[in-house]
Each structure stands twice: as C-alpha cells, then as structure tokens.
PDBQT receptor file of N, H, CA, C and O in Angstrom, charges set to zero:
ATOM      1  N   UNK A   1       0.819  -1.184   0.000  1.00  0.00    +0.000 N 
ATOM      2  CA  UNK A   1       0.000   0.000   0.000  1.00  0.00    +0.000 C 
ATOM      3  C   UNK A   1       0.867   1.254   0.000  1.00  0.00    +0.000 C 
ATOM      4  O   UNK A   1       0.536   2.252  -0.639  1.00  0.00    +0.000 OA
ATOM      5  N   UNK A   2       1.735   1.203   0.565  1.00  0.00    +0.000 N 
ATOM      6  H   UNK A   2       2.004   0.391   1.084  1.00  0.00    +0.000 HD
ATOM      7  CA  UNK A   2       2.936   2.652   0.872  1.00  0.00    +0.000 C 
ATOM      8  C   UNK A   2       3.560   2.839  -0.606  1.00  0.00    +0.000 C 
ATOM      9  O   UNK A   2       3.616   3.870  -1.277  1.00  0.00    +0.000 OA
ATOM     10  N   UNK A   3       4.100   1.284  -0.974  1.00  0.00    +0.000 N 
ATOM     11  H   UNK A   3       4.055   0.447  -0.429  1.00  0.00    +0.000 HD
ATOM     12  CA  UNK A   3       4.711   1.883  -2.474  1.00  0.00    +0.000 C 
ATOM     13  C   UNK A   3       3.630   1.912  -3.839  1.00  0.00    +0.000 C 
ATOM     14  O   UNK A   3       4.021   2.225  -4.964  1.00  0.00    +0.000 OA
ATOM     15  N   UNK A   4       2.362   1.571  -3.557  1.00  0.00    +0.000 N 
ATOM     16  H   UNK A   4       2.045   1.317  -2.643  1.00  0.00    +0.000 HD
ATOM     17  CA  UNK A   4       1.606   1.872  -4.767  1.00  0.00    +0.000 C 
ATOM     18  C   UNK A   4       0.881   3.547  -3.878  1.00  0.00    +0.000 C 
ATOM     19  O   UNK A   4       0.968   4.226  -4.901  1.00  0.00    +0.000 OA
ATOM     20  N   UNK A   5       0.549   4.122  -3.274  1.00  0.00    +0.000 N 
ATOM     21  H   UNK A   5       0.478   3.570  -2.443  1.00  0.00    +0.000 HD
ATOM     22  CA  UNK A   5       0.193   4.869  -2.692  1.00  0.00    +0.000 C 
ATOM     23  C   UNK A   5      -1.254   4.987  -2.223  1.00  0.00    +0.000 C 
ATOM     24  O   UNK A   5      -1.866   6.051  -2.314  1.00  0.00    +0.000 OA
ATOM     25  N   UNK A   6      -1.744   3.970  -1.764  1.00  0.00    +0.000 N 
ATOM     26  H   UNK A   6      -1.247   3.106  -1.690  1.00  0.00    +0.000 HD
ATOM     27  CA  UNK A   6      -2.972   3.597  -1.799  1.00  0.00    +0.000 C 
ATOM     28  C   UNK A   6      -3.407   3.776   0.073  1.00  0.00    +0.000 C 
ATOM     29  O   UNK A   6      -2.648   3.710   1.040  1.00  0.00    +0.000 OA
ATOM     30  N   UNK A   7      -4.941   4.019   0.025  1.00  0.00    +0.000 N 
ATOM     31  H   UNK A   7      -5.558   4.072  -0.760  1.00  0.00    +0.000 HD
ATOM     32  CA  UNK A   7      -5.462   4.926   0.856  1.00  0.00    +0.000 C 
ATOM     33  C   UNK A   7      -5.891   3.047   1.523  1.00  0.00    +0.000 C 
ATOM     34  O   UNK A   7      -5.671   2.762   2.701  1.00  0.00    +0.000 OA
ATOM     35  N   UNK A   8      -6.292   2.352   0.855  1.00  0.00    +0.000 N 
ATOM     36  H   UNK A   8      -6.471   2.584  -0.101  1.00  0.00    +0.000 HD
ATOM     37  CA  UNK A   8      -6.981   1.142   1.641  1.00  0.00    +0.000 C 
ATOM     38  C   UNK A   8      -6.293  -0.017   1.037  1.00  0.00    +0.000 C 
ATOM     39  O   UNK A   8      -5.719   0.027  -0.051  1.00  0.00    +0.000 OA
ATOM     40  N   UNK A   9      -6.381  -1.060   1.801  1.00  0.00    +0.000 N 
ATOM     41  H   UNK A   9      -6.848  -1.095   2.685  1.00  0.00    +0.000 HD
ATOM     42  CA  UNK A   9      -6.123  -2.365   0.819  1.00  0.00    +0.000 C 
ATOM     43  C   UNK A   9      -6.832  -3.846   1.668  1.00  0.00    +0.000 C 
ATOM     44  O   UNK A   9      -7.498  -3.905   2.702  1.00  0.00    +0.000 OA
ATOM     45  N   UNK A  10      -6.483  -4.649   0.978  1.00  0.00    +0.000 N 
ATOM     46  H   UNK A  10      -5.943  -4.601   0.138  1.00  0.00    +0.000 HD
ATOM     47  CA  UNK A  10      -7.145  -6.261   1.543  1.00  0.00    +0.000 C 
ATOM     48  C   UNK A  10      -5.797  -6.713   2.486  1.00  0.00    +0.000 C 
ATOM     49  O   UNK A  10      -4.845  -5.947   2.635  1.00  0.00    +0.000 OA
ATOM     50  N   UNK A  11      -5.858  -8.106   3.119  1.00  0.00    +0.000 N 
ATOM     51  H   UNK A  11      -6.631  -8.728   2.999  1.00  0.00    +0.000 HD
ATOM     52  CA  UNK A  11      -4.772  -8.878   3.207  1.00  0.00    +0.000 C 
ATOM     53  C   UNK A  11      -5.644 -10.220   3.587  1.00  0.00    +0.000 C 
ATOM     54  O   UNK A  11      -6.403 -10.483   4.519  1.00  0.00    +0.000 OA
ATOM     55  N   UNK A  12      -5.317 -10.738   2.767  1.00  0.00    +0.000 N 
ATOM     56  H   UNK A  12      -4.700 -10.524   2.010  1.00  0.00    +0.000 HD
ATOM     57  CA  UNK A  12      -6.149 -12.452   2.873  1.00  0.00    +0.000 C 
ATOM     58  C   UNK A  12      -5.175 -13.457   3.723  1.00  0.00    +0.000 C 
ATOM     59  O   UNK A  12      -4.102 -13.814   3.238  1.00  0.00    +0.000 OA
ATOM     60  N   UNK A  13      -5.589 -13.879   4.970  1.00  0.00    +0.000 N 
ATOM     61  H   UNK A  13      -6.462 -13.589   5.364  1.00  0.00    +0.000 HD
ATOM     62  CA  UNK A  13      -5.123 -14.900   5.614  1.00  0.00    +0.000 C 
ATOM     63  C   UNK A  13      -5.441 -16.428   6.049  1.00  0.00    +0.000 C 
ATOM     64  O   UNK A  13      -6.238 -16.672   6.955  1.00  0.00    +0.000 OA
ATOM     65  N   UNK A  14      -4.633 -17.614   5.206  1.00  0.00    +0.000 N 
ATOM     66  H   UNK A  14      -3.986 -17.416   4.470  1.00  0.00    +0.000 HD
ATOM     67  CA  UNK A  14      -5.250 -19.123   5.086  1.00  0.00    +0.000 C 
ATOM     68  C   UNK A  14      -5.056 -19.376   6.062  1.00  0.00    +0.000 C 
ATOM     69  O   UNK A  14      -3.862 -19.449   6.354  1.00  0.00    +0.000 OA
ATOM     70  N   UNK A  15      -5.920 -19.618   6.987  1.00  0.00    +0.000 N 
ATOM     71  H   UNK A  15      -6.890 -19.559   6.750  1.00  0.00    +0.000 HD
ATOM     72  CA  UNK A  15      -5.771 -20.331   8.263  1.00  0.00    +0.000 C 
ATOM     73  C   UNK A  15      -5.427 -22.251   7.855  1.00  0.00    +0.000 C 
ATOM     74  O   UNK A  15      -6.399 -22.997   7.973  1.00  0.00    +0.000 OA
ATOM     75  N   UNK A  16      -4.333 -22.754   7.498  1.00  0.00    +0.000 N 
ATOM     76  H   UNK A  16      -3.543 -22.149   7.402  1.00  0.00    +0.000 HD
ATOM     77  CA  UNK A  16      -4.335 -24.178   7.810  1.00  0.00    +0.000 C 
ATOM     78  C   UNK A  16      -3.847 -25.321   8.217  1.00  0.00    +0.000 C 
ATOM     79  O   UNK A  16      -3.534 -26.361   7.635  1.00  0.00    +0.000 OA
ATOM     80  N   UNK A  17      -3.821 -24.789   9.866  1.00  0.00    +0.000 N 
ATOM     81  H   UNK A  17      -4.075 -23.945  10.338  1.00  0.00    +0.000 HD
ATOM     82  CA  UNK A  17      -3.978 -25.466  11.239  1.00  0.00    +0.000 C 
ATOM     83  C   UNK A  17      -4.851 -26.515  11.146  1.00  0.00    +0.000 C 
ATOM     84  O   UNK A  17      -6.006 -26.096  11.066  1.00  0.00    +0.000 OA
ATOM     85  N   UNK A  18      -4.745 -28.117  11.118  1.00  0.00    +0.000 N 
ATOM     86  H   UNK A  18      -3.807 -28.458  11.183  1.00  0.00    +0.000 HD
ATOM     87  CA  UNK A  18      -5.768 -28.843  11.548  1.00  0.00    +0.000 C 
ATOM     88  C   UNK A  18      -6.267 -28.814  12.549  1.00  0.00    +0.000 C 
ATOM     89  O   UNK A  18      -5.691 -28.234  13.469  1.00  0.00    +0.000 OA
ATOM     90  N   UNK A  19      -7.156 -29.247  12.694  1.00  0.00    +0.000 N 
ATOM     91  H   UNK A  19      -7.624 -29.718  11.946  1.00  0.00    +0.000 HD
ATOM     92  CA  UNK A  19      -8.617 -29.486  13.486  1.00  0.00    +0.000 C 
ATOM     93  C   UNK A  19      -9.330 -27.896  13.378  1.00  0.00    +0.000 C 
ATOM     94  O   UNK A  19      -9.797 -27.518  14.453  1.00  0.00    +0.000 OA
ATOM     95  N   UNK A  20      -9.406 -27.375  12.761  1.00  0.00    +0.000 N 
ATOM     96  H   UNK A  20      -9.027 -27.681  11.888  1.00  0.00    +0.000 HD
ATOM     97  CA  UNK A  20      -9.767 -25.910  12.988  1.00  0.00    +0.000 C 
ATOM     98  C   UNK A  20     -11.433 -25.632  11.652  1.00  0.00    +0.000 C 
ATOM     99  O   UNK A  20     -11.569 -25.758  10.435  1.00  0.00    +0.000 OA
ATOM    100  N   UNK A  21     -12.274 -25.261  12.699  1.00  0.00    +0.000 N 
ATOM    101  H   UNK A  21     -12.164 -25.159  13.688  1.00  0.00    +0.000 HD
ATOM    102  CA  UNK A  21     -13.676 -25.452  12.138  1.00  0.00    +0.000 C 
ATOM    103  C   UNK A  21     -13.556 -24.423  10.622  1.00  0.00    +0.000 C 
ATOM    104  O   UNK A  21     -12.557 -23.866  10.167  1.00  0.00    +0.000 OA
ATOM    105  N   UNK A  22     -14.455 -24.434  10.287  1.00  0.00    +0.000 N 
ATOM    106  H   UNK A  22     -15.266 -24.887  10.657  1.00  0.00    +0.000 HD
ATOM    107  CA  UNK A  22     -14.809 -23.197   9.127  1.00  0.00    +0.000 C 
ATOM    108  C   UNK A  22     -14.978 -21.547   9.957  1.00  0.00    +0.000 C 
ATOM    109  O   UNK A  22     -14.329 -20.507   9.842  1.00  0.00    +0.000 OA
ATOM    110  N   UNK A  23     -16.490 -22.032  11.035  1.00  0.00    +0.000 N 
ATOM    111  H   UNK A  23     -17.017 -22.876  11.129  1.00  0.00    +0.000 HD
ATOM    112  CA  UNK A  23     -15.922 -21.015  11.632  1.00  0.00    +0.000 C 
ATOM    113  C   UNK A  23     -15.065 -20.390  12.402  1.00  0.00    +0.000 C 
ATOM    114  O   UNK A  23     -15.085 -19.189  12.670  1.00  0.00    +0.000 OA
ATOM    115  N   UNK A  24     -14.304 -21.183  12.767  1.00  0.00    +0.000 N 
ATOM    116  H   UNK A  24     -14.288 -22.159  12.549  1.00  0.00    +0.000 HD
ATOM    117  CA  UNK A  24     -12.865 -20.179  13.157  1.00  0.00    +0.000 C 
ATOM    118  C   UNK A  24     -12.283 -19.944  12.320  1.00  0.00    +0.000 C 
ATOM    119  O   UNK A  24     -11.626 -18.913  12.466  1.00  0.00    +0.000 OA
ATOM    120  N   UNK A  25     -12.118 -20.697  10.910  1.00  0.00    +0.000 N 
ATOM    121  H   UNK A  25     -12.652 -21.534  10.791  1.00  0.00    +0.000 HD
ATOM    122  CA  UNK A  25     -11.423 -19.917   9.812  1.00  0.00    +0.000 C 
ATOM    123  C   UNK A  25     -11.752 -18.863   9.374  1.00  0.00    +0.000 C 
ATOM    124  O   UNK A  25     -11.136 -17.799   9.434  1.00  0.00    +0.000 OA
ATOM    125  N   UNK A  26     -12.930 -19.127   8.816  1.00  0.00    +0.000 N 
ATOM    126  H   UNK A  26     -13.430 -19.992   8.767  1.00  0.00    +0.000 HD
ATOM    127  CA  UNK A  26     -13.612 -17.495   7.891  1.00  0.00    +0.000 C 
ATOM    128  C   UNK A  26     -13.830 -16.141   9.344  1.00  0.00    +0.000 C 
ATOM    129  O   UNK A  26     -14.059 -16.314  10.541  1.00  0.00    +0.000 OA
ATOM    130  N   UNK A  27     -13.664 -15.084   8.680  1.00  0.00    +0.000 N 
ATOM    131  H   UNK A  27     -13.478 -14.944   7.708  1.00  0.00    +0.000 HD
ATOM    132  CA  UNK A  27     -14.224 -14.154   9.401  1.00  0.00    +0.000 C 
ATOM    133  C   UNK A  27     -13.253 -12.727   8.449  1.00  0.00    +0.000 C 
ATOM    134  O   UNK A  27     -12.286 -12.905   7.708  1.00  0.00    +0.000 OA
ATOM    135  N   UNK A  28     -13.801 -11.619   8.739  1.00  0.00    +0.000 N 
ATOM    136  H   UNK A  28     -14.586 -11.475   9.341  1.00  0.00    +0.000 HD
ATOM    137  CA  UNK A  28     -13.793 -10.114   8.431  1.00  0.00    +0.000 C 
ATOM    138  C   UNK A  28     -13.309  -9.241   8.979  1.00  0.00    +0.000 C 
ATOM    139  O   UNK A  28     -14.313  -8.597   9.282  1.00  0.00    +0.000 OA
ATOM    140  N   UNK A  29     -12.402  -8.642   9.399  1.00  0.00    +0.000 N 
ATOM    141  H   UNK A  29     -11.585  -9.165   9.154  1.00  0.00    +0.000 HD
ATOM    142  CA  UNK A  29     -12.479  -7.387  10.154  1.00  0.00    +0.000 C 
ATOM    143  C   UNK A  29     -11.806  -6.212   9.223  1.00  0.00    +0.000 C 
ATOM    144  O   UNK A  29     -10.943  -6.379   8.361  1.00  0.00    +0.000 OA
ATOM    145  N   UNK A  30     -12.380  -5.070   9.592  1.00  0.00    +0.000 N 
ATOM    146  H   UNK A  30     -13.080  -4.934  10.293  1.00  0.00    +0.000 HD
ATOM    147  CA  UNK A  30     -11.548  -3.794   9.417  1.00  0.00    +0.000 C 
ATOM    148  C   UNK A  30     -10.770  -3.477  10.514  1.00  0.00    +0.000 C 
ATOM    149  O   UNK A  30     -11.110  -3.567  11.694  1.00  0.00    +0.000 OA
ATOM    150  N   UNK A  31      -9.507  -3.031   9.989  1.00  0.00    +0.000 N 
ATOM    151  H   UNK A  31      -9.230  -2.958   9.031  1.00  0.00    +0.000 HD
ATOM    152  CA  UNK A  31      -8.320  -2.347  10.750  1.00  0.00    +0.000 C 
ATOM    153  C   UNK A  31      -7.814  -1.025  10.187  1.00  0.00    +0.000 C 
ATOM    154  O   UNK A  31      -8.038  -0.842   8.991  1.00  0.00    +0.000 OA
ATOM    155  N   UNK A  32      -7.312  -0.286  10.708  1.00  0.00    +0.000 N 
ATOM    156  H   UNK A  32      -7.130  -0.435  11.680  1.00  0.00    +0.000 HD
ATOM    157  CA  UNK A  32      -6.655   0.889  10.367  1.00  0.00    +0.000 C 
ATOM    158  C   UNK A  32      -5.130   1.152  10.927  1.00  0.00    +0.000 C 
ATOM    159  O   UNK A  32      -4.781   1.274  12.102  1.00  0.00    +0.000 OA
ATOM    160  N   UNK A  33      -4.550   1.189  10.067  1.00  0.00    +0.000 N 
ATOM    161  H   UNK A  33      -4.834   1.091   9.113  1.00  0.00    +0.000 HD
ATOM    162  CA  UNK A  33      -2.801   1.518  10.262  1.00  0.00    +0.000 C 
ATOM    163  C   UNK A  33      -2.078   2.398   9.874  1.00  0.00    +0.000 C 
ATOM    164  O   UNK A  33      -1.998   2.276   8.652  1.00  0.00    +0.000 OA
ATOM    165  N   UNK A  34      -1.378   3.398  10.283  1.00  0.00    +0.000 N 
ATOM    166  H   UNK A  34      -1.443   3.498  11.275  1.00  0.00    +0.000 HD
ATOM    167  CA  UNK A  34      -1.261   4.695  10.159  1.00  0.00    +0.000 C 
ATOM    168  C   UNK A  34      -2.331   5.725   9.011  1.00  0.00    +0.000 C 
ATOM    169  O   UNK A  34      -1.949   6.440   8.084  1.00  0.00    +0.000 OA
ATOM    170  N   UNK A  35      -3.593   5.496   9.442  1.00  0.00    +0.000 N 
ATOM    171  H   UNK A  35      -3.904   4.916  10.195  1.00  0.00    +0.000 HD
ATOM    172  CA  UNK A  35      -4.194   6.203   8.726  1.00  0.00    +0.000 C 
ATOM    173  C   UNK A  35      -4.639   5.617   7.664  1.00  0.00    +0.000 C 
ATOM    174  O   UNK A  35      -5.245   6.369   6.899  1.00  0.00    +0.000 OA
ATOM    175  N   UNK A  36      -4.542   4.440   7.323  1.00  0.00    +0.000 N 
ATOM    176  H   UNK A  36      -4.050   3.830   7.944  1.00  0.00    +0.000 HD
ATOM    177  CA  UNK A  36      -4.767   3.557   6.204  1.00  0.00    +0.000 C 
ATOM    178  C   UNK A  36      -5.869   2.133   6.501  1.00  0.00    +0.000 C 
ATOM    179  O   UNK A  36      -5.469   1.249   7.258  1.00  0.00    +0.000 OA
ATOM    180  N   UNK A  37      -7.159   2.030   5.884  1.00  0.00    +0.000 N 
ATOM    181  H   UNK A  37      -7.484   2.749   5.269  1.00  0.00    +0.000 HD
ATOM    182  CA  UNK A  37      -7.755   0.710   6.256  1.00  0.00    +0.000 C 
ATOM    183  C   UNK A  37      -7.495  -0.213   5.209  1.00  0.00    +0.000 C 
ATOM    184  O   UNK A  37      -7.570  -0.134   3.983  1.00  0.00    +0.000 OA
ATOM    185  N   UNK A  38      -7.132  -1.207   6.093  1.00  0.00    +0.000 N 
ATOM    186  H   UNK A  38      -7.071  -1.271   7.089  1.00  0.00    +0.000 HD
ATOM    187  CA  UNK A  38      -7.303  -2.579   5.833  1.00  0.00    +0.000 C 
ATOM    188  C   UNK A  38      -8.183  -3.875   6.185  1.00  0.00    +0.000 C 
ATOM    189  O   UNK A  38      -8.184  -4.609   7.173  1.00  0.00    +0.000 OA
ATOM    190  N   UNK A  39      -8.786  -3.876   5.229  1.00  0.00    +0.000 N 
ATOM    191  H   UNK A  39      -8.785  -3.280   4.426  1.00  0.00    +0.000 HD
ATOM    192  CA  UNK A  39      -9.778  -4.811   5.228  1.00  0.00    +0.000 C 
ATOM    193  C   UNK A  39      -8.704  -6.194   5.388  1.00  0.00    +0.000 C 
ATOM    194  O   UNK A  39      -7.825  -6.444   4.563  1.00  0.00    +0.000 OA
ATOM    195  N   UNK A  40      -9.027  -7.170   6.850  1.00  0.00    +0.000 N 
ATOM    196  H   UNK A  40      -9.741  -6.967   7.521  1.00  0.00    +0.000 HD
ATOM    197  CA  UNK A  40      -8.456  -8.639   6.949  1.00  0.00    +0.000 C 
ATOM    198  C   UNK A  40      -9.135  -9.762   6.528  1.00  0.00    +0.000 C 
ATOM    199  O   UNK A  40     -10.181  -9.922   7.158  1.00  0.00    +0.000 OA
ATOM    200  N   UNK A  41      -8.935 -10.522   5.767  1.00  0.00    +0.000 N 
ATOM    201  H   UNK A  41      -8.085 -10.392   5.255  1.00  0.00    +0.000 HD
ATOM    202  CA  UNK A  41     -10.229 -11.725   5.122  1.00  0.00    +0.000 C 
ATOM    203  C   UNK A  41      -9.134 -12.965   5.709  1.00  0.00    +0.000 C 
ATOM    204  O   UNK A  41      -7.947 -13.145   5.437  1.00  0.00    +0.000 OA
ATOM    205  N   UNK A  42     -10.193 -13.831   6.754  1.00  0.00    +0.000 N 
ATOM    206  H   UNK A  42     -11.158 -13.685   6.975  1.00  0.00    +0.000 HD
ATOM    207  CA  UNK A  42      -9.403 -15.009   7.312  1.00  0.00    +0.000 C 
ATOM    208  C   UNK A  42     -10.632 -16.256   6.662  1.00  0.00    +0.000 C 
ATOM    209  O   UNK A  42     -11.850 -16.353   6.807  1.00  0.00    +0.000 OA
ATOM    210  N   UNK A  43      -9.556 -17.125   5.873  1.00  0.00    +0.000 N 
ATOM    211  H   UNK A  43      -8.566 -17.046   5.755  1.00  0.00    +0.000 HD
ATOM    212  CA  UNK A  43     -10.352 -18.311   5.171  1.00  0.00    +0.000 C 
ATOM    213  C   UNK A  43      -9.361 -19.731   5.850  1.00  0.00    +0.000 C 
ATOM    214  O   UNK A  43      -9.651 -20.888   5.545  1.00  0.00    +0.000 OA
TER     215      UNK A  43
C-alpha cells in the first residue's frame, strides 16, 4: 500500500492449522494503520 500509494487495501489470511472449524477460519475485520484501512479476510 505505501509503495503503490494507496489509501486502503485487503490482506487475505489461510488459516491451515488442523482441526480448525470453518468457523474459526472465515471471518472479516476492518483495521486501520497509520491512517490507512485494511480490510483482513481469514479463510
């Protein structure tokens, strides 16, 4: 995001830990880091 100069971005994280349900894998959050949101996608 810093070297394209971009105000927001994604970051997709594979959770794959066995024994670990769907729902503890999937989930959403917004974060913000120096002024910048990032949307977190956990699959």
């Amino acid at each position: 995001m810093d070297l394209s100069g971009a105000d927001s971005g994604h970051l997709v994280v594979f959770d794959m830990r066995e024994g670990r349900s769907w729902e503890e894998r999937v989930f959403r959050e917004e974060r913000t880091r120096d002024g910048k949101r990032i949307t977190v996608w956990g699959m």
